[in-house]
matplotlib code that plots the C-alpha trace (Angstrom):
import matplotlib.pyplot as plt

x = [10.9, 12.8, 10.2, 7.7, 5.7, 5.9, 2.6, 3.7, 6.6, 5.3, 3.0, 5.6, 7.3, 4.7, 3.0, 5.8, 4.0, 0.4, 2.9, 5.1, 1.2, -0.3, 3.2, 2.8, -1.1, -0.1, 2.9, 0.3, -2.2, 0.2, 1.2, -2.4, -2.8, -1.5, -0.7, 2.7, 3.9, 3.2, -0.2, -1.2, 0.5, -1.5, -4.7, -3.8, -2.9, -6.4, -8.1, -6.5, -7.8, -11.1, -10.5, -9.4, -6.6, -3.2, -0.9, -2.0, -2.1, 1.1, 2.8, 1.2, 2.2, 5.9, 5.7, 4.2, 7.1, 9.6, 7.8, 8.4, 5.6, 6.1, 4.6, 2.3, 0.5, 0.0, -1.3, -3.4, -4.7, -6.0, -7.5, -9.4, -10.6, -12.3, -16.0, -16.1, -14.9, -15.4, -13.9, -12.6, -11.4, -9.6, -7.8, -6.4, -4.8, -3.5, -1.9, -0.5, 0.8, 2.7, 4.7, 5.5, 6.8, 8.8, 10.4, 11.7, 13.1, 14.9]
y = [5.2, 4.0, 2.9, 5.8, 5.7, 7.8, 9.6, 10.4, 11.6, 13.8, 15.0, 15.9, 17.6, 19.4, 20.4, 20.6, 22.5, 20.4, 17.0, 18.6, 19.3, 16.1, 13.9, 16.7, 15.2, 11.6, 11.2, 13.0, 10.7, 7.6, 9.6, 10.2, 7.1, 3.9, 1.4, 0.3, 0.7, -2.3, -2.8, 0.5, -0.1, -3.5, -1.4, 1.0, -2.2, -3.3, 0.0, -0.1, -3.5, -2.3, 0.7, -2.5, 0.2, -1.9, 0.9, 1.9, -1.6, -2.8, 1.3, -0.4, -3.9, -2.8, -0.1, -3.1, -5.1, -2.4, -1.7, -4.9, -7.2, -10.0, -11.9, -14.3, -11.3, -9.2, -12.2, -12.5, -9.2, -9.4, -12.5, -11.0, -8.6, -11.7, -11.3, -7.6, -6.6, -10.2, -13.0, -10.7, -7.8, -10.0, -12.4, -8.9, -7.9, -11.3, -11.5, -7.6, -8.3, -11.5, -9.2, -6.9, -10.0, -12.0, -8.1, -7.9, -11.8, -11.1]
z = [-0.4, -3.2, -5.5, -6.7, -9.1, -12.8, -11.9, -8.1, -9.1, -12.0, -9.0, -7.0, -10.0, -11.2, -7.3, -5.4, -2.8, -2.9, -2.5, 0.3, 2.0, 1.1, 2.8, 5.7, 6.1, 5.2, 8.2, 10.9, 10.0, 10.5, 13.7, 15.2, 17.1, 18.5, 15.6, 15.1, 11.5, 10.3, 11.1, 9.8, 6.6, 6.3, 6.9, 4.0, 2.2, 3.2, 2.1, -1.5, -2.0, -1.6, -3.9, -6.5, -7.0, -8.8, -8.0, -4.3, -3.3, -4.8, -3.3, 0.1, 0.2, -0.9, 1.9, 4.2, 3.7, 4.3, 7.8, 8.5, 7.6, 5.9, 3.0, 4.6, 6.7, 3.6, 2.0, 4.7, 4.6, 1.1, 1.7, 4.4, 1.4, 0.0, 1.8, 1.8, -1.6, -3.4, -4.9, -8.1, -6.5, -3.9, -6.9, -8.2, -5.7, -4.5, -8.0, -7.9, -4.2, -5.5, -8.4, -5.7, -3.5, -5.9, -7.9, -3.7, -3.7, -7.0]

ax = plt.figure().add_subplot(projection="3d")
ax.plot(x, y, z, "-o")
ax.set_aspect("equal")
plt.show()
């Protein structure tokens, strides 16, 4: 990934072990079942949304359109966000999803 974060990577620097054990858990997860990439990263995307968490959902919906996705279905997917999490969790994240969209049209 070529984006990461200043606190993931002071993670990483700082656990090196824990964060080789936590990617180790993270890539069997995405491995355990059927999904293709891109919906499973659209379902992560989905899950961050609900956490109202700025850095996992934009980490998501920049790893959602490097699996593949495009723009319109992660803006989908956070609208979808709008009856379960509410209107100002859901405006959020449409606004952090946009940054991450227009940084990758630059």
């Amino acid at each position: 990934m070529p984006y990461l974060p200043a606190p993931y990577r002071r993670f990483v620097e700082n656990y090196p072990q824990l964060a080789e054990s936590y990617e180790q858990l993270a890539n069997a997860c995405h491995e355990a079942g059927p999904l293709i990439e891109p919906v499973r990263r659209l379902i992560k995307l989905g899950i961050a949304v609900g956490l109202q968490s700025e850095g996992a959902v934009k980490s998501h919906a920049r790893r959602a359109l490097e699996a593949g996705a495009t723009p319109e279905e992660i803006r989908h997917a956070v609208l979808l966000a709008l009856t379960t999490t509410g209107f100002p969790g859901m405006i959020a994240a449409l606004e952090w999803i946009e940054e991450v969209i227009s940084a990758r049209s630059v």
